[in-house]
VEXDRENLUM-166066 format. One line per field, with one value per residue: x, y, z of N, C-alpha, C, O in turn; residue in one letter; residue number from 1. Coordinates in steps of 0.001 Angstrom, whole numbers, always signed. Layout:
N
n.east <- X/...
n.north <- Y/...
n.up <- Z/...
ca.east <- X/...
ca.north <- Y/...
ca.up <- Z/...
c.east <- X/...
c.north <- Y/...
c.up <- Z/...
o.east <- X/...
o.north <- Y/...
o.up <- Z/...
resn <- A/...
resi <- NUM/...
***
This chain:
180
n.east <- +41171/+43113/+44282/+47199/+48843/+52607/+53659/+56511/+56798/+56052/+58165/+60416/+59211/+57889/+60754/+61364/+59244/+59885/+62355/+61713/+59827/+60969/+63925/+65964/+68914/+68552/+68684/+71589/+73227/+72371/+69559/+66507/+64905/+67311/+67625/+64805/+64985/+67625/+65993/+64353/+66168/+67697/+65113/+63126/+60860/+57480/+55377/+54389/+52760/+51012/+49567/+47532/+46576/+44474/+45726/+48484/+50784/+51036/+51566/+53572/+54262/+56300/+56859/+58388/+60786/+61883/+63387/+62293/+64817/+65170/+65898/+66620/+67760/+70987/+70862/+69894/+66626/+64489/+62002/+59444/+59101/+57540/+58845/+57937/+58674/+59813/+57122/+55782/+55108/+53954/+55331/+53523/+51001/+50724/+49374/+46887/+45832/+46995/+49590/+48347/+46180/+47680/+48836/+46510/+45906/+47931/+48202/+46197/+46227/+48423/+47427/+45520/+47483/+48500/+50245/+52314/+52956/+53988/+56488/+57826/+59713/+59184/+57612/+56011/+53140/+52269/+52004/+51007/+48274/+47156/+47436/+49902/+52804/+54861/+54531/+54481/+56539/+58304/+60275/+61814/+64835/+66958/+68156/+67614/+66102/+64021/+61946/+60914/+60246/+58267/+55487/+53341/+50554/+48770/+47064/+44364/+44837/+48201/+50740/+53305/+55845/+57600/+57979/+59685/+61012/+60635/+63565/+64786/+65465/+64649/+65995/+66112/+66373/+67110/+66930/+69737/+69978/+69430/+71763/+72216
n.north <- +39963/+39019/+40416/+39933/+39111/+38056/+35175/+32583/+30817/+32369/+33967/+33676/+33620/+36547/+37758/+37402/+38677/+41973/+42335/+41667/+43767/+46162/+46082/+45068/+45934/+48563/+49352/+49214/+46667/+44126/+45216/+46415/+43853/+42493/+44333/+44378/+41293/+42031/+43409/+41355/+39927/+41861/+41976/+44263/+44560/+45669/+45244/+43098/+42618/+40897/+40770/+38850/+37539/+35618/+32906/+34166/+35558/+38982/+41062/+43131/+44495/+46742/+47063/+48858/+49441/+52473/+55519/+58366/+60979/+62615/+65575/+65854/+67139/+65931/+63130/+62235/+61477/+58554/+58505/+55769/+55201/+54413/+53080/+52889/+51037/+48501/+48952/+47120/+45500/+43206/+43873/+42981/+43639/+45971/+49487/+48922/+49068/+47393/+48159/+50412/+49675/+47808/+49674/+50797/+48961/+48004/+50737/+50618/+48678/+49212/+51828/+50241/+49192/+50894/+53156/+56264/+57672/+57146/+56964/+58040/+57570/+59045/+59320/+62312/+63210/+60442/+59317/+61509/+60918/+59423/+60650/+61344/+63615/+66638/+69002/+67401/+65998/+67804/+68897/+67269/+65615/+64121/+61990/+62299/+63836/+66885/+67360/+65073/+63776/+62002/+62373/+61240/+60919/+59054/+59045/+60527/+62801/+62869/+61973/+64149/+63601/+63938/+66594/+69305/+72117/+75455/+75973/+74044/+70656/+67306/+64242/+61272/+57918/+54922/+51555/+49785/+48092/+49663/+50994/+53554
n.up <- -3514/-752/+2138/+4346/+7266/+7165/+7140/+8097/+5837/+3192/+3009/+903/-1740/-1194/-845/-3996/-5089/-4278/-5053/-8081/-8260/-7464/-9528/-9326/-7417/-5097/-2629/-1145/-488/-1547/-2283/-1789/-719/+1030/+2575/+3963/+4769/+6919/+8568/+9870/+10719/+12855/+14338/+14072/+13229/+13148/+11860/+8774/+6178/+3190/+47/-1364/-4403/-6641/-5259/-5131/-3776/-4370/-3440/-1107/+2250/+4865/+7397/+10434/+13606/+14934/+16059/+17825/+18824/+21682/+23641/+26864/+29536/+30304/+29261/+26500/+25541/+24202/+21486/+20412/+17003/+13591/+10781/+7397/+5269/+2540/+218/-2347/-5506/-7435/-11147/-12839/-11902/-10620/-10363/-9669/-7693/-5455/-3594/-2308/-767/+776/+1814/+3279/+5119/+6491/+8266/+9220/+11035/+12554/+13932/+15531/+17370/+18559/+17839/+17441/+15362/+11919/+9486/+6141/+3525/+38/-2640/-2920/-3926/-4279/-1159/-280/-555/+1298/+4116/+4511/+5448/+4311/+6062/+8685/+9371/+9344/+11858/+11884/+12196/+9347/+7581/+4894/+1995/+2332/+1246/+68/+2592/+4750/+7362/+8895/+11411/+13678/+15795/+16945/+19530/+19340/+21255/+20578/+21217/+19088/+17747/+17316/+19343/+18792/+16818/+17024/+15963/+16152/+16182/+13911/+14342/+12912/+12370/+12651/+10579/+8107/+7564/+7766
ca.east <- +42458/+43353/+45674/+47229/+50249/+53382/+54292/+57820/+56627/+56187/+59603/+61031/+58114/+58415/+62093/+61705/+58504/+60314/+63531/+61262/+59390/+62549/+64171/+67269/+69485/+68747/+68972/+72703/+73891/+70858/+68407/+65417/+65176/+68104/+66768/+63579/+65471/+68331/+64874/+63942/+67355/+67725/+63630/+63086/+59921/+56667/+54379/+54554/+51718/+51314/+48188/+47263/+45353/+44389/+46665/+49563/+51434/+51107/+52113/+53987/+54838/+56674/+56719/+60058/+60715/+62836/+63153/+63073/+65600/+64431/+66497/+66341/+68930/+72735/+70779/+69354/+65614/+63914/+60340/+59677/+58017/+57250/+58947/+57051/+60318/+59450/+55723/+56305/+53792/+54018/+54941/+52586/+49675/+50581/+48283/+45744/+45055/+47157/+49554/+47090/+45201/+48708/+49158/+45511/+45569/+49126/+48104/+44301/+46790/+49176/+46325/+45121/+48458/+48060/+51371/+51453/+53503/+55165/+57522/+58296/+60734/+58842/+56727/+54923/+52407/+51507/+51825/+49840/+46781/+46785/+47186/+51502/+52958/+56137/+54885/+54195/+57954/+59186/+60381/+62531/+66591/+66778/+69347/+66761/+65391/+63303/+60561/+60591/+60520/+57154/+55067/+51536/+50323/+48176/+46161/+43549/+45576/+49237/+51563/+53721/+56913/+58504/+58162/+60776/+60928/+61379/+64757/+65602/+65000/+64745/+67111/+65341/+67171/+66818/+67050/+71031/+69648/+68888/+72718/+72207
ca.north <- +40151/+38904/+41059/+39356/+39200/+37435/+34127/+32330/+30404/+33569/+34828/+33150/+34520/+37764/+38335/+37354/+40253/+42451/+42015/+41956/+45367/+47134/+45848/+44544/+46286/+49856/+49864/+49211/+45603/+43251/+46284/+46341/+42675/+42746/+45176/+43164/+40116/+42574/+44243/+40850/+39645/+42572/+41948/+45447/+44707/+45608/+44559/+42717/+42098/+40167/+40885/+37850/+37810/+33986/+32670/+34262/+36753/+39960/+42918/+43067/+45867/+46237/+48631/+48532/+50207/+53380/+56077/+59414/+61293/+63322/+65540/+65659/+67562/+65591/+62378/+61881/+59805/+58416/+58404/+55117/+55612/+53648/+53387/+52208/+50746/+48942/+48289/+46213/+44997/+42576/+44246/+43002/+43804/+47280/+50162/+48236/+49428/+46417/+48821/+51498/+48873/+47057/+50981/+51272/+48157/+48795/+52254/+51126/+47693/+50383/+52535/+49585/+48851/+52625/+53629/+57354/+58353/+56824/+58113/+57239/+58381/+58596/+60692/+63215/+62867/+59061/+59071/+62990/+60787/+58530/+61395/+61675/+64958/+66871/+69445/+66592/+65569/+69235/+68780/+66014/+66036/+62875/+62319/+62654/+64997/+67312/+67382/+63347/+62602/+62064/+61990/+60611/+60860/+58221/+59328/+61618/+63544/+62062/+63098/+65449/+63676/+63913/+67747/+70312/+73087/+76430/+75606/+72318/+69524/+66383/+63498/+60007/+57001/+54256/+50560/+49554/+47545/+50895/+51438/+55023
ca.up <- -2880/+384/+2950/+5713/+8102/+6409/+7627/+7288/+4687/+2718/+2709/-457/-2107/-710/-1611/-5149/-5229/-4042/-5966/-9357/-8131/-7747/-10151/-8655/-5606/-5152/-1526/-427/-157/-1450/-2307/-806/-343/+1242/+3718/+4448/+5722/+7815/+9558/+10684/+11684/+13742/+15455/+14026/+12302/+14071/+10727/+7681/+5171/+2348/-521/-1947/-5361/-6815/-4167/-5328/-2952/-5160/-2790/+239/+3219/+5729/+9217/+11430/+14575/+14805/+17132/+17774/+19819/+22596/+24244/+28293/+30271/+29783/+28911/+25133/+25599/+22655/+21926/+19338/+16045/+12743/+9166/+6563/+3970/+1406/-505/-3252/-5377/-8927/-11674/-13634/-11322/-10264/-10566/-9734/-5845/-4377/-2730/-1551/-129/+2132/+3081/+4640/+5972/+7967/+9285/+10434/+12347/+13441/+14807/+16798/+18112/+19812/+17553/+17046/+13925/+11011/+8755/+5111/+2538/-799/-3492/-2382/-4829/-3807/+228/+532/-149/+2894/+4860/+5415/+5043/+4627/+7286/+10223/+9596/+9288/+13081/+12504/+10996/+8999/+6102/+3605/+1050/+3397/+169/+269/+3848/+5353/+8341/+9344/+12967/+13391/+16865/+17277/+20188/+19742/+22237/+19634/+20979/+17842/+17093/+17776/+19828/+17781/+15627/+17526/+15040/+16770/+15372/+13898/+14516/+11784/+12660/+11899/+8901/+7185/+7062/+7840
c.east <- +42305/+44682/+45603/+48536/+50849/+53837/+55868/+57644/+56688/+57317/+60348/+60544/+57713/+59507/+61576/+60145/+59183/+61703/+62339/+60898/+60129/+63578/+65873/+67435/+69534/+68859/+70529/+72607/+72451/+69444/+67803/+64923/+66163/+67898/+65878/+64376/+67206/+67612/+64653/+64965/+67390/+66066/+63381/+61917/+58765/+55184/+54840/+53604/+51843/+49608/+48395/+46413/+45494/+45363/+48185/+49904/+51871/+51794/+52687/+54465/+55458/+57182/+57384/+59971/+61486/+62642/+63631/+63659/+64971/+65501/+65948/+67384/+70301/+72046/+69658/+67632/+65059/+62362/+60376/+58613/+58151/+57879/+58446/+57867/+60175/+58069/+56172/+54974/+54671/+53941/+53971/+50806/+49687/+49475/+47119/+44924/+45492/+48129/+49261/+46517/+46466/+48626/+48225/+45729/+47093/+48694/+47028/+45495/+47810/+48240/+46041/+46210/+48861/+49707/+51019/+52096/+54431/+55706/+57601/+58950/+60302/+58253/+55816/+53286/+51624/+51277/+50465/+48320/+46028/+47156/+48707/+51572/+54230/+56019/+54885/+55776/+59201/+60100/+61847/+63910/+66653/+67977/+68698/+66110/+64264/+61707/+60027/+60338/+59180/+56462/+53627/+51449/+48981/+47514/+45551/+44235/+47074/+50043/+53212/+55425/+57972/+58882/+59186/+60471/+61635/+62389/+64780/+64732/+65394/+65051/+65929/+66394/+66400/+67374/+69168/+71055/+69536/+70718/+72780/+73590
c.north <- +39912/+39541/+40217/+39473/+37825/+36588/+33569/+31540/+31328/+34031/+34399/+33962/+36361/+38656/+38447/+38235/+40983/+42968/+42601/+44041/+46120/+46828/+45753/+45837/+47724/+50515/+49525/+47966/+44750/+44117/+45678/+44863/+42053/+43849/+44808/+42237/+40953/+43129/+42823/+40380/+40278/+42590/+43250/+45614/+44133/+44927/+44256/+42299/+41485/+40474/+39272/+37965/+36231/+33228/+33063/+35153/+37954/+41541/+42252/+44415/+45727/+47478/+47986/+49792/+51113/+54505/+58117/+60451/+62690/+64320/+66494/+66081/+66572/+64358/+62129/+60653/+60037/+57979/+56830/+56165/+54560/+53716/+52235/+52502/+48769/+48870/+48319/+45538/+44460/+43524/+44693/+43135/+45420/+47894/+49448/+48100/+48450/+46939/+49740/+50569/+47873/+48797/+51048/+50126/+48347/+49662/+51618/+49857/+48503/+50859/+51784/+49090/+50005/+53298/+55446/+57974/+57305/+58256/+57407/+58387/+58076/+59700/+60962/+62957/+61328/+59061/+60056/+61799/+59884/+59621/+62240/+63411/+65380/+67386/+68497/+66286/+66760/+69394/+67670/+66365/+64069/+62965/+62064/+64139/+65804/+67120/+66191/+62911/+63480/+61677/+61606/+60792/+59781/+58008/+60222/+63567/+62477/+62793/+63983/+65258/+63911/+65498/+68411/+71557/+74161/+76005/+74899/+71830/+68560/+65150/+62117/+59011/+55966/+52698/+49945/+48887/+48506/+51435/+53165/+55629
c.up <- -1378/+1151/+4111/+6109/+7220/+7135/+7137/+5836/+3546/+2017/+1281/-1592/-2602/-1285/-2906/-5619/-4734/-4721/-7659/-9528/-8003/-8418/-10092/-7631/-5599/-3604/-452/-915/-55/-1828/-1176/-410/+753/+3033/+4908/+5465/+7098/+8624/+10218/+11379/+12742/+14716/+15375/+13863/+13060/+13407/+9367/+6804/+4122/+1577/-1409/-2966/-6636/-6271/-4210/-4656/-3943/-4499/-1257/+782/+4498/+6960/+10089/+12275/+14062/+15819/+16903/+19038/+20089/+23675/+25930/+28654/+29807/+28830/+27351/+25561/+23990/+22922/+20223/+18597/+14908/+11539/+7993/+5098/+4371/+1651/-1746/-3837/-6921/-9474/-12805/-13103/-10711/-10952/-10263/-7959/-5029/-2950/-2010/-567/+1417/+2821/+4258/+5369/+7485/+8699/+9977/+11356/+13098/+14476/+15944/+17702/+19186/+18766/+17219/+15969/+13332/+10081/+7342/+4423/+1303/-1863/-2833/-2726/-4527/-2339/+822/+561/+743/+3865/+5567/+4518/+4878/+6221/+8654/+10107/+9831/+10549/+12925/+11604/+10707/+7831/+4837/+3004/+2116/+2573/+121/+1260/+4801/+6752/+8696/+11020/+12593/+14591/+16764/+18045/+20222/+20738/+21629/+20310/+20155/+17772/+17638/+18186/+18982/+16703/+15646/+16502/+16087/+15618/+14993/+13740/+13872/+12657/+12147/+10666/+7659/+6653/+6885/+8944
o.east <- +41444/+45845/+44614/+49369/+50180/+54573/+56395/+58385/+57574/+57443/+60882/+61203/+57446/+59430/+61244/+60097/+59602/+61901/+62317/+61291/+59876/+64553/+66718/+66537/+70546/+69045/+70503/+71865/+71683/+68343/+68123/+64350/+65744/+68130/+66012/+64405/+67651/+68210/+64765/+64865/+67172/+66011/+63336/+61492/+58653/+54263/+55608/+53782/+53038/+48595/+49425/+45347/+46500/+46044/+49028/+49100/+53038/+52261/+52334/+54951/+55234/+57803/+57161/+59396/+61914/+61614/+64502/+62998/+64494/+65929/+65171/+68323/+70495/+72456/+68500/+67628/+65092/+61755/+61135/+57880/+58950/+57409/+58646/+57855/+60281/+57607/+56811/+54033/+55645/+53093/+53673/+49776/+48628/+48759/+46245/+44038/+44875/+47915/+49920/+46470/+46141/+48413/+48470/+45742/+47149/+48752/+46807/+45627/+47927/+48209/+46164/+45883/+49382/+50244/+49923/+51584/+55347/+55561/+57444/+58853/+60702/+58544/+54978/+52429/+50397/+50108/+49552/+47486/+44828/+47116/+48832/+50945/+55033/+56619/+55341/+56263/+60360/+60943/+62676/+64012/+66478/+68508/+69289/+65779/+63602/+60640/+58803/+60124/+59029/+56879/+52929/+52474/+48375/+47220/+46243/+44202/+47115/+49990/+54077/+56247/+59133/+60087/+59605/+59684/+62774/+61900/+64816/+63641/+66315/+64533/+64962/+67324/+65189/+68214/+69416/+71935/+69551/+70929/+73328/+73747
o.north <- +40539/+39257/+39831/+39927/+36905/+37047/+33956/+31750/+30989/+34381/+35354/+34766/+37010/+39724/+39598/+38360/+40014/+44180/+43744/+44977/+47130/+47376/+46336/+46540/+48228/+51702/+49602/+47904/+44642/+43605/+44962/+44984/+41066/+43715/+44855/+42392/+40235/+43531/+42975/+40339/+39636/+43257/+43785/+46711/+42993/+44364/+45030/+41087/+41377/+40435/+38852/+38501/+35968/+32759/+32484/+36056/+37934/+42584/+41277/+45299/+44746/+48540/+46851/+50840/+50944/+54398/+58783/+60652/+63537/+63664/+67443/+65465/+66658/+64346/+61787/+59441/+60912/+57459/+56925/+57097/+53673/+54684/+51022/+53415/+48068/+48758/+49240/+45128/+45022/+44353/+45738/+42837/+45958/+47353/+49677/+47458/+48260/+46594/+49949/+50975/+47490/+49072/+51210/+50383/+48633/+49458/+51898/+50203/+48345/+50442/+52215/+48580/+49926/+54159/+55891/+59052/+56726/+59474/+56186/+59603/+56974/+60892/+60263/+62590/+61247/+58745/+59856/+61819/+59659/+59000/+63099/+64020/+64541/+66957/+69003/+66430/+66718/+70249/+67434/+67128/+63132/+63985/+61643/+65177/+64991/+66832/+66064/+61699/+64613/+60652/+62563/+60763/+59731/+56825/+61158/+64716/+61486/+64000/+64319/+66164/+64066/+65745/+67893/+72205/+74047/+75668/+74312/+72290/+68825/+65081/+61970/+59282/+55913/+52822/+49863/+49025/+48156/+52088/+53797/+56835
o.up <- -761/+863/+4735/+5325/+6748/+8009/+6094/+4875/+2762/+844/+716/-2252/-3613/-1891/-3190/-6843/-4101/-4799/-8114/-10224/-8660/-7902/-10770/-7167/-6087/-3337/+777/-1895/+901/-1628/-227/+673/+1358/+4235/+6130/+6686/+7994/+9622/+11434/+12605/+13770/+15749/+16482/+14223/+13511/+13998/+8795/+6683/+3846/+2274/-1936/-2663/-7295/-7183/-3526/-4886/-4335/-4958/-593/+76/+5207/+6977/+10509/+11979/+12921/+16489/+16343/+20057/+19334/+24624/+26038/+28149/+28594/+27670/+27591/+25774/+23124/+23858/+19259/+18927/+15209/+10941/+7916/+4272/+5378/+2787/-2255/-3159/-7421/-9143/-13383/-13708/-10386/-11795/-11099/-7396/-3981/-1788/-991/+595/+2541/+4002/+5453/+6573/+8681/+9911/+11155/+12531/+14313/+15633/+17091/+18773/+20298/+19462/+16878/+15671/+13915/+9973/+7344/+4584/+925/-1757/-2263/-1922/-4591/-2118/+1624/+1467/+900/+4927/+6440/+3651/+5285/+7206/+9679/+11228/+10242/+10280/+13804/+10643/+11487/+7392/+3842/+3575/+2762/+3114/+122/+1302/+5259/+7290/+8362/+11702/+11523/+14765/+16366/+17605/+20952/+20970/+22438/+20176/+20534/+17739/+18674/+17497/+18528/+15625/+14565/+16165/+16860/+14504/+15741/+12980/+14085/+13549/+10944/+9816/+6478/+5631/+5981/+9132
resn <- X/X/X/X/X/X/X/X/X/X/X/X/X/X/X/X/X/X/X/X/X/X/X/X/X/X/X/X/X/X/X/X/X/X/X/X/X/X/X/X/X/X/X/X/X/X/X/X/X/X/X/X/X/X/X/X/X/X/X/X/X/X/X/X/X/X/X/X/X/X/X/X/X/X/X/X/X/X/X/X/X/X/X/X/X/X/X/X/X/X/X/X/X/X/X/X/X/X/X/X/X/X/X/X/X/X/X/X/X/X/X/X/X/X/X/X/X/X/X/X/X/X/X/X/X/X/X/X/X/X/X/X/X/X/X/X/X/X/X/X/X/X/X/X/X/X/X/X/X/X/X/X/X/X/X/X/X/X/X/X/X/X/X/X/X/X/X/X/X/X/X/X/X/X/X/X/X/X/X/X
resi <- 1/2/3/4/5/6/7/8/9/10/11/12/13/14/15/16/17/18/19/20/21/22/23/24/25/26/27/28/29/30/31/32/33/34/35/36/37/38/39/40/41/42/43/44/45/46/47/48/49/50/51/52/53/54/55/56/57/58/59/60/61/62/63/64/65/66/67/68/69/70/71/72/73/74/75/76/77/78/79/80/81/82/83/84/85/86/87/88/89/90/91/92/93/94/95/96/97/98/99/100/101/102/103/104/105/106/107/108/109/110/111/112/113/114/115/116/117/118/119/120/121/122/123/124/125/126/127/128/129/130/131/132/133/134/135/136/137/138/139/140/141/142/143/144/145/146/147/148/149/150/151/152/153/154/155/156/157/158/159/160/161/162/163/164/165/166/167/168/169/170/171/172/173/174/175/176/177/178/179/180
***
């Protein structure tokens, strides 16, 4: 298996994995396919991978900006952060460690990009074992399931913009492609 960054050539490709692995439109207008190509329209999208296995594009991922709101006397600042929507892999090759293997490889190219937290919205059960959490997201008000919606820090010492002071939840702002 080869992982690598997703070229335009790709994209055709791409969609129609993506489309199969979710098995038509479960994310608004185009599912998650649908999604994909409104993250790059908008220049949202900070990584994109592609697993390759006998040259065929078998898995794909994809990490888009987003932000989270900070609040500062009258004026609102935002600190960025990462969402990691979709990973997509053949269905006829799943289970088989191709998306485990796009996750590490995103987080360790994240890491080197100095990013300091993503976020994902997903099973508990699959994300806990790359290291995301509910409690690292516990901080944040999101319009998701509080049990589904995850966080990773992805620095040693990050600087803990995200968290909330006592009650305050601090807001996450989703790319406008997310239709949130």
């Amino acid at each position: 298996m080869l992982i690598r960054e997703e070229t335009p050539a790709d994209r055709a490709a791409v969609r129609l994995l993506i489309e199969a692995a979710f098995g038509g439109a479960t994310f608004g207008c185009n599912g998650e396919a649908g999604l994909v190509e409104r993250l790059r329209e908008e220049q949202a999208v900070i990584l994109s991978l592609v697993a390759e296995v006998d040259g065929e594009i078998a898995g794909h991922i994809l990490f888009s900006r987003m932000w989270i709101e900070q609040p500062a006397s009258s004026t609102p600042v935002v600190a960025p952060a990462v969402a990691l929507a979709p990973v997509a892999v053949s269905p006829r090759l799943q289970r088989k460690g191709i998306g485990s293997s796009l996750i590490r490889a995103g987080l360790e190219r994240l890491r080197q990009q100095q990013e300091d937290i993503v976020l994902v919205l997903g099973e508990p059960a699959y994300y806990t074992r790359f290291g995301f959490s509910v409690e690292t997201a516990r901080g944040l008000e999101s319009p998701f399931p509080p049990d589904a919606f995850m966080g990773l820090e992805l620095r040693a010492a990050p600087s803990r913009e995200w968290t909330g002071l006592g009650n305050e939840k601090r807001k996450v702002r989703y790319p406008a492609a997310f239709g949130l």
